[in-house]
DRENPA-3360 file (N, C-alpha, C; in nm, 2 decimals, always signed):
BEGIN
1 = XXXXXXXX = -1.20/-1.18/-0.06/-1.27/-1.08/+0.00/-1.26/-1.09/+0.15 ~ -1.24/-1.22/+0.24/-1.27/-1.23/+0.34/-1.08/-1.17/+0.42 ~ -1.00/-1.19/+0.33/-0.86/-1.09/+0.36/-0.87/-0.92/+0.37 ~ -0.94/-0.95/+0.26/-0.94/-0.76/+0.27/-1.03/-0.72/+0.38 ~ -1.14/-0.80/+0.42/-1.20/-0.70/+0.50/-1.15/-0.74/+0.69 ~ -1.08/-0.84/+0.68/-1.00/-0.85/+0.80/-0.89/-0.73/+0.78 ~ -0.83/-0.71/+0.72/-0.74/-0.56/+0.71/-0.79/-0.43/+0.73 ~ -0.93/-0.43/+0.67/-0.99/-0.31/+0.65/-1.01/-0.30/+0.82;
9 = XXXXXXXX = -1.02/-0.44/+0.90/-1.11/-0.43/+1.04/-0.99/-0.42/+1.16 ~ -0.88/-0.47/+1.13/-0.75/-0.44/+1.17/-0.72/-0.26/+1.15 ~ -0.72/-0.25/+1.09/-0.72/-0.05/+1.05/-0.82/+0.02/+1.13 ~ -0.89/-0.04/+1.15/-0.97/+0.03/+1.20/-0.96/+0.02/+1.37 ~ -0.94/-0.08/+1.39/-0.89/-0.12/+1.59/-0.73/-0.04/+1.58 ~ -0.64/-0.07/+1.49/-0.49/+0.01/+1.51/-0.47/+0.12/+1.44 ~ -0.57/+0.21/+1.40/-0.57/+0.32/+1.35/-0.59/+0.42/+1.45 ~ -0.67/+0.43/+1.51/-0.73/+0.54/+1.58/-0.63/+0.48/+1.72;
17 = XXXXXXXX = -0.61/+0.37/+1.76/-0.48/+0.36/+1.81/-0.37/+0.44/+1.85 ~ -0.31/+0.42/+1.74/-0.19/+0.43/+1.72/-0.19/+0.61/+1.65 ~ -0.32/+0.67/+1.61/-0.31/+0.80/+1.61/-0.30/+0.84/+1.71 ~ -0.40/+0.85/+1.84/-0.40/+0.87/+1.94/-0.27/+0.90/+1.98 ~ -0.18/+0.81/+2.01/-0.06/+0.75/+2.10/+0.03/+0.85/+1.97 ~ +0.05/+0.88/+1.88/+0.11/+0.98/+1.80/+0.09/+1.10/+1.82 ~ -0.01/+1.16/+1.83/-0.08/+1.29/+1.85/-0.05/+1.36/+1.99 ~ -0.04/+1.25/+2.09/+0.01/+1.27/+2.23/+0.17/+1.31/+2.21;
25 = XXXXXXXX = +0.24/+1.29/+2.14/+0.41/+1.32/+2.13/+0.42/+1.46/+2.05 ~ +0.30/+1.48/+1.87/+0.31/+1.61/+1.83/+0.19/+1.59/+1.74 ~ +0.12/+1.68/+1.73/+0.00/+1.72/+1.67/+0.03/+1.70/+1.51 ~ +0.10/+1.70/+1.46/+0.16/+1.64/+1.33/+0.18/+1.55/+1.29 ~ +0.21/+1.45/+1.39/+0.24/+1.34/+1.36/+0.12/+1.19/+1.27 ~ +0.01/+1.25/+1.37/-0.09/+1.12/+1.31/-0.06/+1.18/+1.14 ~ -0.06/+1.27/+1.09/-0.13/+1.32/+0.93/+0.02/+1.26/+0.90 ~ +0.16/+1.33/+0.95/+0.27/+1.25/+0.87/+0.29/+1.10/+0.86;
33 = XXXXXXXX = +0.25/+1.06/+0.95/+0.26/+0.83/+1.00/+0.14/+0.82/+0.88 ~ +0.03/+0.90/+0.86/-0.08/+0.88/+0.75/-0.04/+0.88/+0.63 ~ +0.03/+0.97/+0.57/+0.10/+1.00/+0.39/+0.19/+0.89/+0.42 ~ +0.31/+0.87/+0.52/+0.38/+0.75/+0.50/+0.35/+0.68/+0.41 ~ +0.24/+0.59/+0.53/+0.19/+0.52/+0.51/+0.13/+0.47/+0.34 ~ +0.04/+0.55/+0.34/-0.02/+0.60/+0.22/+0.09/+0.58/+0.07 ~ +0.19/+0.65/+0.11/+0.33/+0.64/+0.00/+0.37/+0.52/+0.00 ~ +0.40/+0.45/+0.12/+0.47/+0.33/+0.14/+0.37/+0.19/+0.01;
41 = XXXXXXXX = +0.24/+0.25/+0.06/+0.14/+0.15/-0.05/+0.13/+0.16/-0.21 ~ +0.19/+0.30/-0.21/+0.16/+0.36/-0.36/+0.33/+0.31/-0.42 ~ +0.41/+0.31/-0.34/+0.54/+0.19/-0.42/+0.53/+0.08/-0.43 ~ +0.47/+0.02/-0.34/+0.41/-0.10/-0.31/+0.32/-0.19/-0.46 ~ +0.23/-0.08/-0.46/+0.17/-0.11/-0.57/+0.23/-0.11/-0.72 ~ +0.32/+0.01/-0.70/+0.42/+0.04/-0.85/+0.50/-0.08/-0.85 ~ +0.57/-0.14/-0.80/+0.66/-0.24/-0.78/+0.55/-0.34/-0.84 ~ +0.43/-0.38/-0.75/+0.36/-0.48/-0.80/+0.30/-0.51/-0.95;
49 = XXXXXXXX = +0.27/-0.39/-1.00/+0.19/-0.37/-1.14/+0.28/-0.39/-1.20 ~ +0.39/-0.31/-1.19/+0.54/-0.33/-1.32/+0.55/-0.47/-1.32 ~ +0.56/-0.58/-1.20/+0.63/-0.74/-1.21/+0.53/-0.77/-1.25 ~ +0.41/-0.76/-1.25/+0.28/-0.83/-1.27/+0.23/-0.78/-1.42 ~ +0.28/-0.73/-1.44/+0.16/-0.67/-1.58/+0.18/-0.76/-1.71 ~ +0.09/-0.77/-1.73/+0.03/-0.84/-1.86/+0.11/-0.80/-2.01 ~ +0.15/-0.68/-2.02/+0.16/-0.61/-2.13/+0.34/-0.65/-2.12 ~ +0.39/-0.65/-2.02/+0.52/-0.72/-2.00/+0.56/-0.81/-2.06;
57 = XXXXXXXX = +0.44/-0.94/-2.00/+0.47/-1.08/-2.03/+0.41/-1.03/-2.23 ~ +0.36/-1.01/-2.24/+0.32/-0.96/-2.40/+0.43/-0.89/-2.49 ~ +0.50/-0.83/-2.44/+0.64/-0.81/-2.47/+0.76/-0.89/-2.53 ~ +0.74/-0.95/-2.38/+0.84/-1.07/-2.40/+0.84/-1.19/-2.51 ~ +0.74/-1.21/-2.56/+0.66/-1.29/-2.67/+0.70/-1.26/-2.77 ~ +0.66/-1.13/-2.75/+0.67/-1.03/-2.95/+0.80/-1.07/-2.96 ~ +0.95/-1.05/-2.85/+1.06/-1.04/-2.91/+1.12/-1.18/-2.94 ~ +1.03/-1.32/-2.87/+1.09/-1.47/-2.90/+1.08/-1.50/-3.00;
65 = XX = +0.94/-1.44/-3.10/+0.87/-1.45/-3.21/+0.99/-1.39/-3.31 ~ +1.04/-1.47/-3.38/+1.14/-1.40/-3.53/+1.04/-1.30/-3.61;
% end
């Protein structure tokens, strides 16, 4: 818990940051650096769940089992 909310508190000091400093080059940009972002975590997670999942390693069993 004490990781996640140092991230959450990091986001919050380099968020509004680094929108800022985006928004000054084109008014589109903070919302596009945002979905990136946003996508970049949503493969992130796909990649994680698929190596990690339970139902995998459950798989793998059924087929060592004759």
């Amino acid at each position: 818990m004490g990781l996640c909310n140092s991230f959450v508190s990091l986001g919050r000091v380099v968020g509004p940051i680094w929108a800022g400093f985006v928004f000054d080059l084109n008014f589109d940009y903070p919302y596009l650096s945002g979905a990136a972002i946003l996508f970049i975590g949503f493969l992130v997670s796909l990649v994680w769940v698929k190596v990690g999942s339970p139902t995998t390693a459950a798989m793998q069993v059924r087929r060592d089992i004759p």
